[in-house]
N, C-alpha and C positions, 0 to 999 in steps of 0.2 A: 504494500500500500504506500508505503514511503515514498519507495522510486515512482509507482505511478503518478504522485500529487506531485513530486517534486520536477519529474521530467515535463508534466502538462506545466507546469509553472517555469519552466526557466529551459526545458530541452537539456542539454549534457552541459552548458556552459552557465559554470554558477561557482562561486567560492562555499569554502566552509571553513569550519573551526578543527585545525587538526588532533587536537589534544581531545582522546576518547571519551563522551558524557558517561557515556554504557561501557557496561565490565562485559556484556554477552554479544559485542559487537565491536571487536577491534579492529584495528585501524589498516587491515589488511582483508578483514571481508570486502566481499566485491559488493554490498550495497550499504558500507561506512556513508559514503558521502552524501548519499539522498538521506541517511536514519540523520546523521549532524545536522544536515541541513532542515530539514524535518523539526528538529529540537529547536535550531537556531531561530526560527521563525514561530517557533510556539505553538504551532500545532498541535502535538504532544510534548506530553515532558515523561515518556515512558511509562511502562510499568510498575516500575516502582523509582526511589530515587538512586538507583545506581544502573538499573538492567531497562532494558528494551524488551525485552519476550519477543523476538522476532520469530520463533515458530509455532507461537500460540496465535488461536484461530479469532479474528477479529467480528462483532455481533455488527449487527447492519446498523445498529446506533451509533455505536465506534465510526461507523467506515462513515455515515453522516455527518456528526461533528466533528471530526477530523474536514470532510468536505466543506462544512462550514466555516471552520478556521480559516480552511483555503483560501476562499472566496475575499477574507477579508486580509490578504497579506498585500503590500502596498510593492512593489518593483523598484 
């Protein structure tokens, strides 16, 4: 869901925060930089405050307000 909201938002060129928010998402998985970017923009702020749960299954509510956030991020 990350990469999806982040790539409809910016496509592959976009900066981030190199230094890891998530302990379950380091800085070598291949979708780091949409989960930071994602954080950076306040979308979410994880699962908890150190982890992402990137292989836990997201409810249609989630995937909603998250969509919502979206809509309100400024370029």
């Amino acid at each position: 869901m990350a990469a999806f909201i982040i790539r409809a938002l910016y496509g592959e060129n976009f900066s981030v925060t190199t230094t890891p928010y998530f302990t379950d998402v380091p800085s070598n998985d291949p979708f780091f930089k949409y989960v930071q970017k994602i954080r950076d923009l306040r979308i979410t702020s994880g699962c908890t405050a150190t982890t992402f749960c990137p292989e836990q299954s997201l409810t249609r509510g989630q995937v909603a307000t998250f969509l919502a956030r979206a809509t309100q991020v400024r370029h």
